[in-house]
C-alpha positions as CSV (number, residue, x, y, z in Angstrom):
1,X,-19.7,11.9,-47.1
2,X,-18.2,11.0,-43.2
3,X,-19.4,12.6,-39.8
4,X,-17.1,13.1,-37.1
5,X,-18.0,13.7,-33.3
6,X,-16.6,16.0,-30.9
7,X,-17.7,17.5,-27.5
8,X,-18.0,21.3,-26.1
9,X,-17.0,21.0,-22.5
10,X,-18.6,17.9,-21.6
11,X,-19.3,15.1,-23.6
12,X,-23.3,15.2,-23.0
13,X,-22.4,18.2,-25.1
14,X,-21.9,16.5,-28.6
15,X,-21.8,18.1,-31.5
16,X,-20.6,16.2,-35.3
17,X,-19.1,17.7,-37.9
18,X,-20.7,16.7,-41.5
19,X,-18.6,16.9,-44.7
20,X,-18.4,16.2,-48.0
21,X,-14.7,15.5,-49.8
22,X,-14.2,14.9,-53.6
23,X,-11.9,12.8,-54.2
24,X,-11.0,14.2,-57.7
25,X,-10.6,17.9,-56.2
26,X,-9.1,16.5,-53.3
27,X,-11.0,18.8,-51.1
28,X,-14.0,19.1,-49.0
29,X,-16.6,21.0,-50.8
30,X,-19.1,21.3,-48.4
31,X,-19.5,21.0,-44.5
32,X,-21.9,21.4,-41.5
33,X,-21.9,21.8,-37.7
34,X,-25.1,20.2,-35.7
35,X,-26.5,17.1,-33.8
36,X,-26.3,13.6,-35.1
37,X,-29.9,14.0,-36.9
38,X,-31.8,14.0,-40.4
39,X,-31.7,17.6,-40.1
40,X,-28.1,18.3,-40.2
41,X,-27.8,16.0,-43.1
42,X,-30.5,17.5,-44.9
43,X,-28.3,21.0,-44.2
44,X,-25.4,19.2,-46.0
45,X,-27.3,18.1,-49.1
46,X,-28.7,21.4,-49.8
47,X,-25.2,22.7,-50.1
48,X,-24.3,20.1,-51.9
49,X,-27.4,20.7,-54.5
50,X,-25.1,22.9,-56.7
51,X,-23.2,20.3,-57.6
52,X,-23.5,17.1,-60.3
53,X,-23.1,14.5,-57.8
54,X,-22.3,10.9,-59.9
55,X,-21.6,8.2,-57.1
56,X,-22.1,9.2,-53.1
57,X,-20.3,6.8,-50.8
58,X,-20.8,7.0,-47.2
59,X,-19.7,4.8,-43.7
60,X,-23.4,3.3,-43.6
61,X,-25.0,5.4,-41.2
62,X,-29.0,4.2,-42.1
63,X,-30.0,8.1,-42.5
64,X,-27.2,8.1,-45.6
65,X,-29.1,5.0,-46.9
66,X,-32.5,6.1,-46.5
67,X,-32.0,9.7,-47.8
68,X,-29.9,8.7,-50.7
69,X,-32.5,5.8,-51.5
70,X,-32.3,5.5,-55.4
71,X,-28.8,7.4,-56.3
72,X,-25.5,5.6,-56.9
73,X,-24.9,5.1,-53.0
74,X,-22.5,3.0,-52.1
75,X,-21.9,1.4,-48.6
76,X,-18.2,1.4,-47.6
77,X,-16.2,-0.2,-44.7
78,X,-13.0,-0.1,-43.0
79,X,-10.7,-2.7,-43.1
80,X,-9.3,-1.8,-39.5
């Protein structure tokens, strides 16, 4: 799972884009539209519920962490 930001107009109009890509598929299966909050990940989990999710691995925002608290979560970083 990634987020990415973006802005409608001005940028104290932020909106981030949630998805969720399988690397086997090699496709996003799921994504949502909404503020930076626990919410909007929430939104993206529940579509996500349909499917047999083995290993999740994220960027290391603390709300992945703290919602995916006993899964296979793993913590990944850029080399950039």
């Amino acid at each position: 799972m990634d987020e990415q930001w973006g802005y409608v107009g001005a940028k104290s109009r932020q909106r981030w884009l949630f998805y969720a890509y399988d690397r086997i598929r090699r496709a996003v299966v799921a994504h949502v539209f909404g503020e930076r909050t626990m919410a909007t990940l929430e939104r993206l989990l529940s579509l996500l519920s349909v499917f047999d999710v083995v290993v999740w691995m994220t960027d290391g925002w603390p709300m992945y962490e703290s919602r995916l608290k006993g899964a296979r979560y793993y913590h990944l970083q850029s080399t950039r």
